[in-house]
C-alpha positions in Angstrom: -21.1 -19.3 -57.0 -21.6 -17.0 -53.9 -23.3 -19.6 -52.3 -21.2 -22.6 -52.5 -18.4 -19.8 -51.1 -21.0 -18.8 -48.3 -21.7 -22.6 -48.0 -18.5 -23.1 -47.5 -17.0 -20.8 -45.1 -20.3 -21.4 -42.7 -21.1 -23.5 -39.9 -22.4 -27.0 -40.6 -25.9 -26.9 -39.8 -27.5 -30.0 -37.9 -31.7 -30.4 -38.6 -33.5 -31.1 -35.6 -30.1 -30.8 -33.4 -30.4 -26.8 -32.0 -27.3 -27.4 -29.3 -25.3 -29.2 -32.0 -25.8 -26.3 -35.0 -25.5 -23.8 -32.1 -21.6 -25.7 -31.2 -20.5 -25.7 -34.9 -21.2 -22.2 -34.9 -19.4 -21.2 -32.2 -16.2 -23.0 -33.3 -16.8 -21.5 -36.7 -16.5 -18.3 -35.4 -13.5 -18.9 -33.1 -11.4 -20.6 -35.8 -12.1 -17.8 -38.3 -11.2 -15.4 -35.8 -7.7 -17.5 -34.7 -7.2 -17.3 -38.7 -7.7 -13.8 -39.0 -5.5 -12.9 -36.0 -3.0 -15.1 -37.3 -2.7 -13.6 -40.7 -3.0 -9.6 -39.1 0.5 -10.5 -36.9 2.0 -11.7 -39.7 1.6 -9.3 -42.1 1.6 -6.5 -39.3 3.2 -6.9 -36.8 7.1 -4.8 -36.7 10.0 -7.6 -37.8 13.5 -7.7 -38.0 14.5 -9.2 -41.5 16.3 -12.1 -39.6 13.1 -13.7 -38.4 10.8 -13.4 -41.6 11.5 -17.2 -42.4 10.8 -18.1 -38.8 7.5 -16.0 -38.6 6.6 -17.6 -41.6 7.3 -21.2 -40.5 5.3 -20.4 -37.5 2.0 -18.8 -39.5 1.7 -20.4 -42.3 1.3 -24.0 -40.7 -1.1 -22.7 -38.4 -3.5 -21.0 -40.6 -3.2 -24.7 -42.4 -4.1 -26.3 -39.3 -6.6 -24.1 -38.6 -8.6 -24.4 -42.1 -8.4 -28.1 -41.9 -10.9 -28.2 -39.0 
C-alpha cells in the first residue's frame, strides 16, 4: 500500500530519457512545495473572520489546480 502512495506522489520516471526524468522531478518538487505553501497560509496565516470564505475560495481551488498537474 506504501508504495502505490510513494508511487503516487513521485516523479514519473522516463527509461532511457535522463533530461526528461530529471524535468518531472523538478516540477514534482516545485508543485508539492506551491501545495504545501499554499496550505501553511491558509491554515496560518493571522485573519480577520470577514475574509475566511474569501481565503478559502482563493486556496482551495489552487491546491486543486495544483494536484491536477
Amino acid at each position: 500500500m506504501f508504495i502505490n502512495i510513494r508511487r503516487w506522489l513521485g516523479p514519473p520516471s522516463f527509461e532511457g530519457d535522463e533530461d526528461k526524468s530529471r524535468a518531472a522531478m523538478l516540477l514534482n518538487i516545485v508543485l508539492w512545495v506551491l501545495i504545501a505553501a499554499a496550505l501553511l497560509y491558509g491554515i496560518f496565516a493571522p485573519i480577520r473572520p470577514e475574509l475566511v470564505v474569501r481565503r478559502t475560495l482563493i486556496i482551495v481551488p489552487f491546491v486543486f489546480a495544483l494536484l491536477l498537474f
